[in-house]
C-alpha positions in Angstrom: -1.2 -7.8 15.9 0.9 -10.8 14.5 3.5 -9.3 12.0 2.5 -12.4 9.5 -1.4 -10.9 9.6 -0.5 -7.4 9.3 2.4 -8.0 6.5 0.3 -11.0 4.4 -3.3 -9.6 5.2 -3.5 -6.2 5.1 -0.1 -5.1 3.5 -0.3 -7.7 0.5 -3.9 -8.6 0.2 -5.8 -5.5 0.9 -3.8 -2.7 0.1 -2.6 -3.7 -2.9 -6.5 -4.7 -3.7 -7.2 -0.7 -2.6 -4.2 0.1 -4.9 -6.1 -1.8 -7.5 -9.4 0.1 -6.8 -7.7 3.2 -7.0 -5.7 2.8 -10.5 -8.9 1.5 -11.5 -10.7 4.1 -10.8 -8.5 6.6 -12.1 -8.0 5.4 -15.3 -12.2 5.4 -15.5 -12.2 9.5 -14.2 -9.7 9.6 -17.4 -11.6 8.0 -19.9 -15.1 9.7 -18.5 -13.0 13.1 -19.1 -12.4 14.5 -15.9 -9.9 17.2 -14.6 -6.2 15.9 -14.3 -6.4 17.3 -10.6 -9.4 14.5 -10.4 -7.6 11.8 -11.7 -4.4 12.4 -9.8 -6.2 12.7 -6.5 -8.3 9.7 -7.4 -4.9 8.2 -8.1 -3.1 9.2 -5.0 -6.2 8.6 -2.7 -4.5 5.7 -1.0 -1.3 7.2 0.1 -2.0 8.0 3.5 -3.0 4.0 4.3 0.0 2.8 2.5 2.1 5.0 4.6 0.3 4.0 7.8 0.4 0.1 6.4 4.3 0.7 5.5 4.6 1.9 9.1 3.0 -0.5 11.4 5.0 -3.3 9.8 8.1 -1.2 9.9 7.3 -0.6 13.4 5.9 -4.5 14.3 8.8 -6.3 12.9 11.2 -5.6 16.0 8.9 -6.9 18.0 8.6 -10.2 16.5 11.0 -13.2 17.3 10.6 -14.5 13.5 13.2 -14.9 11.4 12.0 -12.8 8.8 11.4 -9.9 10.0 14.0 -8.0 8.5 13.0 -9.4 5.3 9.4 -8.0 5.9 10.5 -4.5 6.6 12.7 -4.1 3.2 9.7 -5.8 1.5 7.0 -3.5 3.1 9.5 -0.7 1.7 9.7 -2.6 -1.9 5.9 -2.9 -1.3 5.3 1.1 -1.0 7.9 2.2 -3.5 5.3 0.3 -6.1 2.5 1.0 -4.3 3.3 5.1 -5.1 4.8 4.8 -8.3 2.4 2.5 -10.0 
């Protein structure tokens, strides 16, 4: 896969819409009154893709003759840093 699909596509676009979903539905276990274990695992559901998204473009970027691939890797880093703390 093209490091532009997989960085703009599905790093950008739909993680941080499943990043979205997830906060979302977090805050909504909160305010219905569920457990604190609920709402943190609600919260932290999307992890495991973020680290798997985080990867691949850490992994794809060396591949690529594009001049900004370097860029893409610290940004994918940037990217997951926010990704897990908000």
């Amino acid at each position: 896969m093209p490091l532009a699909r997989l960085f703009w596509r599905d790093m950008m676009l739909v993680g941080s819409a499943i990043n979205v979903v997830a906060l979302v539905g977090a805050f909504a276990a909160l305010q219905a009154g569920a457990a604190a274990w609920i709402v943190m695992a609600v919260y932290l559901s999307p992890i495991p893709w973020n680290l798997f998204l985080f990867a691949a473009v850490w992994r794809t970027a060396p591949r690529e003759p594009e001049p900004w691939c370097t860029a893409a890797r610290f940004a994918a880093l940037a990217w997951l840093a926010l990704a897990v703390l908000l």
